[in-house]
N, C-alpha and C positions, 0 to 999 in steps of 0.2 A: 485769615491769611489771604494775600489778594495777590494775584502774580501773571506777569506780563511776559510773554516768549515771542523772540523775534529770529528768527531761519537770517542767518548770513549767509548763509550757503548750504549744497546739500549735508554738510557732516559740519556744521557749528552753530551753535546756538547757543543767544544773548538772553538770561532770565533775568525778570527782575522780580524780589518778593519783598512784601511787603507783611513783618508782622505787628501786629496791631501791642497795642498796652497790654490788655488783658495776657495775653499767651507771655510778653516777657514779665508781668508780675508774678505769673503763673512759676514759670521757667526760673525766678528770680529767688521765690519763696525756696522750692527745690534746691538751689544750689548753694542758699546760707544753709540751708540743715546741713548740706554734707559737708561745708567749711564748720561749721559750729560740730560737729562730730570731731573733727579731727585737729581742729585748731586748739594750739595752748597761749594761753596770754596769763602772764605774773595775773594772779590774786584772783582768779578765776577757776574753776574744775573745767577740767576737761569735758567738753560737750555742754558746758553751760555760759559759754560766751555768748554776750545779750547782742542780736543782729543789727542792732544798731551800729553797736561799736564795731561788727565786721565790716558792716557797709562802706563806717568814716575812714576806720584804719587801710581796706585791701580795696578800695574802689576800682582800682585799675582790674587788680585780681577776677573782684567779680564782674566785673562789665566781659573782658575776654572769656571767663567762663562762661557767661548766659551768651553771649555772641556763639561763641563754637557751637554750644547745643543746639540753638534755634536755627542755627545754620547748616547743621548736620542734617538735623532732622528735615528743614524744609527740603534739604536738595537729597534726600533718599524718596521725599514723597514726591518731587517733582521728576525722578529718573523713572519711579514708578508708576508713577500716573501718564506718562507719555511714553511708557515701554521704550527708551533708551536704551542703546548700550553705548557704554561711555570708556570714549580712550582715554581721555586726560581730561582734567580741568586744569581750563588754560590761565585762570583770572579769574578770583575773587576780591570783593570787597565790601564792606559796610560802613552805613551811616547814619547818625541819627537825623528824624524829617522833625521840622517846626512842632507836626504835631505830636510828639516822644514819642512815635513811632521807629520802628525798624526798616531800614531799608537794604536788601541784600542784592547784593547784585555777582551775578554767576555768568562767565562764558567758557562751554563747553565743547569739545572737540567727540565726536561720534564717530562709532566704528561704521564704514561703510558700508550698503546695501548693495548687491551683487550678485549676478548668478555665477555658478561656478561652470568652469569649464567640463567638458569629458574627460576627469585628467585618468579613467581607465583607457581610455581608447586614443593614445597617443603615438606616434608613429617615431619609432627611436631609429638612430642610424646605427645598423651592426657590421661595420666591415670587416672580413675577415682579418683577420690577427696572424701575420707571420712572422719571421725571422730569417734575414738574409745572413751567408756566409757572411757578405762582407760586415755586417753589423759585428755577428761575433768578432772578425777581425779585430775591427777598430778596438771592441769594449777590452779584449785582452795585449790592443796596447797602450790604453788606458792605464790600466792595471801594473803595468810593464811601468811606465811611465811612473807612476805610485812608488813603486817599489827600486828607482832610480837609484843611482851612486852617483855622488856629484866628486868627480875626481880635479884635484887640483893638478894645474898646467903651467908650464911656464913655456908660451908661445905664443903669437899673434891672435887678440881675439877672435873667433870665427862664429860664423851666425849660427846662435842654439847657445851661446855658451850663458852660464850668470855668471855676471863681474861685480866683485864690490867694487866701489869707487865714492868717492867724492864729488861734489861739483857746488859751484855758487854762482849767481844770476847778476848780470846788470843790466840794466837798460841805457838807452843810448846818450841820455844823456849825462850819463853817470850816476844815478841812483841805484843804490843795492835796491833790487826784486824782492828780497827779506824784508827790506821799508816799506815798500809796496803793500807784501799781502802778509804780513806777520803772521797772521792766524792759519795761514795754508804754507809752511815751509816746503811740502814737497815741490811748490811750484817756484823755488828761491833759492833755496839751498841745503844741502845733505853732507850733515861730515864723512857717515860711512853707510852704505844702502847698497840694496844691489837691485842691479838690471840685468834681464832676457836681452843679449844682444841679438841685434837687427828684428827684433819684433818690431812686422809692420802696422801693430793697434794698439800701442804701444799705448797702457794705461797711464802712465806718466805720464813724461817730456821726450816726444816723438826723437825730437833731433839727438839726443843722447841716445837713445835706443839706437839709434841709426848711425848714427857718427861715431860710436866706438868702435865698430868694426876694422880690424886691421891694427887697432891700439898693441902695447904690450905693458905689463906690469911696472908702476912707476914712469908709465909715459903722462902727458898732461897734453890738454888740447881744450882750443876753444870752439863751442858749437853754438851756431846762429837757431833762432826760436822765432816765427814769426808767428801771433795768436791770432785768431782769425779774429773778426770784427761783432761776431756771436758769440766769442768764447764764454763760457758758464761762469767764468771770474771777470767780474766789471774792471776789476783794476788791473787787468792784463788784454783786455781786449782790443785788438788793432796793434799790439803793442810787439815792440822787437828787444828778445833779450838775446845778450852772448851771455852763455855757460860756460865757464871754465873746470874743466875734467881731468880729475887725476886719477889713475888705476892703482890700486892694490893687490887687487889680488881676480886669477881666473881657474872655472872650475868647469872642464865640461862634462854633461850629461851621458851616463852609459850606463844603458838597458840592459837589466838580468836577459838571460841565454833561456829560453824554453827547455831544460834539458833537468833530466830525472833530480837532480838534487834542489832546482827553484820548485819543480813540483812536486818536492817530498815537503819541502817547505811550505806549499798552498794546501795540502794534506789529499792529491790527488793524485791516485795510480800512471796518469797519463794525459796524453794532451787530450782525446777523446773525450774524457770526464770532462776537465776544463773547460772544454765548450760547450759539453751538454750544461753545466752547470751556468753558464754565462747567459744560454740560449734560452734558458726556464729565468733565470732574474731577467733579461730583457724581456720578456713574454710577459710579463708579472710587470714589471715598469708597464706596460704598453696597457697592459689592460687597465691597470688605475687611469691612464692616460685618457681611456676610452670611457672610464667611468663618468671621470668631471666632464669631459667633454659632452658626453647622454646628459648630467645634472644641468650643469649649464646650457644644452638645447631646448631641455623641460623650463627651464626659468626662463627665458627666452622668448618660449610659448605662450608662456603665462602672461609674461609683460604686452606680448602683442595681443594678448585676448581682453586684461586688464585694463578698460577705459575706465573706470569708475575715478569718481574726485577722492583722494587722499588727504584726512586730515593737516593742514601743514603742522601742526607738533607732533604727529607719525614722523613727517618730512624732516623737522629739525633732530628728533630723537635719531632717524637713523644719519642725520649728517654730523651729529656728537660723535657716534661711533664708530663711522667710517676714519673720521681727522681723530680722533682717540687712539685708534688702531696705529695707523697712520704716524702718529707724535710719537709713540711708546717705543715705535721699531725704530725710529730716528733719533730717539734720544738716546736709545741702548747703543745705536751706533755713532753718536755723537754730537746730533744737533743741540744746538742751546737753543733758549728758553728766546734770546735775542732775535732767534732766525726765524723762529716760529712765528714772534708777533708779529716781523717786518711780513708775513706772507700771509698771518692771518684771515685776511679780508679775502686775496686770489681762492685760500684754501676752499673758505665755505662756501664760494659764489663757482668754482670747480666743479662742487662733488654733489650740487643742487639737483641735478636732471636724476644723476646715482641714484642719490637720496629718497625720488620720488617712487623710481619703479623699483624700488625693492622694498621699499614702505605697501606696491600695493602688492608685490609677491607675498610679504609676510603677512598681509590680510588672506590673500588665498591659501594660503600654507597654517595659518592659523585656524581657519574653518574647515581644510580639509582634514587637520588631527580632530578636529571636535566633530567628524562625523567618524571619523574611524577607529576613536578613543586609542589615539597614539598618544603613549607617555613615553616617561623615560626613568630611567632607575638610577639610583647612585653611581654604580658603576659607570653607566656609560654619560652620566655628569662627568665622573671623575676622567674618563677619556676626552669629552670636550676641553678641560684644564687641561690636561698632556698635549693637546694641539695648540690650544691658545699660545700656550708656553711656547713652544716649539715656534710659532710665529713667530713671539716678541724675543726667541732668542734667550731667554732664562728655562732654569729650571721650576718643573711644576710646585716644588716645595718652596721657593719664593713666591710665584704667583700666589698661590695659595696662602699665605702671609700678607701680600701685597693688597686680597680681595676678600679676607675672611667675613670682617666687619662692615663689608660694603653689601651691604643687603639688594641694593639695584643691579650693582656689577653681578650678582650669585643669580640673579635671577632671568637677566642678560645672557648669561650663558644658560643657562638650563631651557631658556626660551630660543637660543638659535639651535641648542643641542636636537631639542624638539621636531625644529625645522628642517634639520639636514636628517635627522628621522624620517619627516615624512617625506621627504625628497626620494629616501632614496626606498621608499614603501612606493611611490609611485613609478619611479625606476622600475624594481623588480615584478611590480603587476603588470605593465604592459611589455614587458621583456618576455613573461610567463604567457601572455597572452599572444603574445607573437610566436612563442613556439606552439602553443598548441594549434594557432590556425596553420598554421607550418603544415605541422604536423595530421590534419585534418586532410589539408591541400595533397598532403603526399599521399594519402593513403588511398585519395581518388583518381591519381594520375596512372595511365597502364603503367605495366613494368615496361614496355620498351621506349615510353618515352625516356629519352636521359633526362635526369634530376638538373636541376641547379646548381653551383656553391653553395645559394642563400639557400635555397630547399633544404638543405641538411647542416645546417649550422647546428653547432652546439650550444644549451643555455650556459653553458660558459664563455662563451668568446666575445 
């Protein structure tokens, strides 16, 4: 066996082997026994079909079988012999040479060589974590807002109120807007819908939000539209429509009364609960806050310490799953399959640079579990499913239907489950390690110097 290796780069390389007559005679004899063991042909015993007639009858058969084995085997002896570790093989192929020789030819993508960073001794930002009055404020009228009564009015619309109404679009030259954009009727016309009057971000059609003001029930009125010349719909952009608006009906918005019986209803003694209890969930929001924000500074780190070359089929693997991700949460919410292709090409030439450095994060996050023999259990497999889910907006018992039999998707997750493992295993060791030099510092400063904030932080905050 004779074989040729060429370094394209640092993390690919081009084989080529070469096996001789003898090893696929060899290889040849082997694999009619195991056809002739288990093949049946009319007028024959089982296991005593003559290798001739398997050779004439299953040619194809056995050429792909002796190809696989000689191919298997050369490329375990060639990852071994040059101590490889291999991300993907990117390209195979074979062929026979003049001389009925074998010619194989392998390009391989390598996992790349790297030092790793100090990811123990990493410098995380702790700021303290409070909660203003005014936050609780807002969050309980929020809440307030939540738990809203939309009372019907018969009176001039006034800003705050929602109006159902009608309306239908033309353009100037007298085209209905519904010709226009058939597939987008919010931007054309609505038999009956409602609007937030005078909302000035108005996720709609701004001049309706705006121009019903002052309307009354069964009034009608025309409102001007001018799209700006960037609008997100090509076939409205630059473009002026009048709407014509009729009212149905108005309803304005009136906030429960903070008073013993809405908070016998929240299941709270008093307003005092209410806030304390508003004041620990905002505290709790804040700190998951500070979480991603610490995970995301660590990966950050990593990218800016990470020069090494990245396999590009590392790079196209993580740009599948990024526009994967991406596709799934927009098809749940609506996009077709049409809109996708028109943007395909922008998507993947997008999400390129992504692609690169998180392909070498998950080289570093992949060699830091295999020094710290970080695994992961079923359970907290089946939590990474409850998030995915929760991403794409289903429930985890669909997903889990959706990815049972996909053996790469199960392992896809189980492999980023891994990763935000050890993310957040190096989070909490240099958080531990910040408190103890902390805690070291403090115990050598006199008592009359005054401490810090940071001095006495909590390994909780």
């Amino acid at each position: 066996m004779k074989s040729e290796i060429k370094s394209v780069d640092s993390v690919r390389r081009e084989a080529s082997v070469i096996i001789g007559k003898d090893i696929l005679q060899k290889e040849e004899h082997s694999v009619l026994q195991s056809f002739a063991r288990d093949m049946k042909i009319p007028g024959f015993r089982k296991g005593k079909v003559p290798p001739a007639l398997i050779k004439t009858r299953h040619t194809k058969e056995l050429k792909e079988q002796i190809d696989k084995a000689v191919a298997s085997k050369a490329f375990d002896d060639m990852v071994k012999e040059n101590n490889w570790e291999v991300f993907s093989l990117v390209k195979f192929d074979v062929r026979d040479t003049p001389d009925g020789d074998r010619e194989l030819n392998f390009t391989v993508d390598l996992k790349p060589t790297f030092e790793l960073l100090d990811y123990k001794n990493i410098e995380i930002e702790r700021p303290e974590i409070t909660v203003s009055d005014e936050e609780i404020t807002e969050a309980i009228e929020q809440m307030r807002n939540h738990y809203a009564d939309y009372k019907a009015v018969k009176r001039p619309i006034q800003k705050g109120d929602f109006v159902r109404l009608q309306y239908e679009g033309t353009l100037e030259d007298g085209t209905k807007a519904i010709d226009l954009v058939p597939q987008m009727p919010t931007w054309a016309e609505q038999k009956s819908t409602w609007e937030k009057a005078g909302e000035e971000d108005s996720q709609g059609i701004q001049a309706i939000a705006t121009g019903i003001v002052d309307m009354e029930i069964d009034g009608e009125k025309d409102v001007e539209m001018e799209f700006p010349a960037d609008f997100a719909i090509a076939e409205l952009q630059g473009k002026k429509v009048t709407y014509h608006v009729k009212i149905f009906e108005i309803r304005e918005k009136v906030l429960p009364e903070l008073d013993d019986v809405f908070l016998e209803k929240l299941k709270v003694k008093d307003l005092e609960e209410l806030k304390t209890q508003f004041a620990t969930s905002i505290k709790t929001r804040k700190m998951q806050a500070l979480r991603f924000k610490q995970r995301e500074d660590i990966v950050q780190k990593m990218i800016n310490s990470a020069t090494f070359e990245v396999p590009e089929s590392a790079v196209q693997y993580e740009q599948i799953h990024i526009i994967r991700n991406f596709v799934e949460r927009q098809i749940h919410e609506g996009m077709t399959a049409e809109i996708f292709e028109n943007n395909k090409d922008k998507l993947f030439g997008d999400t390129q640079d992504l692609a690169r450095d998180r392909a070498r994060v998950n080289f570093v996050l992949e060699k830091i579990a295999e020094k710290e023999n970080i695994t992961i259990t079923d359970a907290e497999l089946n939590q990474m499913i409850i998030q995915e889910a929760s991403m794409l907006r289903i429930t985890p018992d669909r997903l889990v239907e959706e990815i049972k039999n996909n053996r790469e998707r199960i392992q896809d997750l189980r492999r980023r489950a891994i990763f935000g493992k050890t993310l957040d295993f190096i989070l909490l060791s240099n958080l531990k390690r910040n408190d103890e030099e902390k805690d070291s510092v403090s115990s050598a400063v006199p008592l009359e110097t005054p401490l810090s904030n940071d001095s006495v932080t909590s390994v909780n905050a």
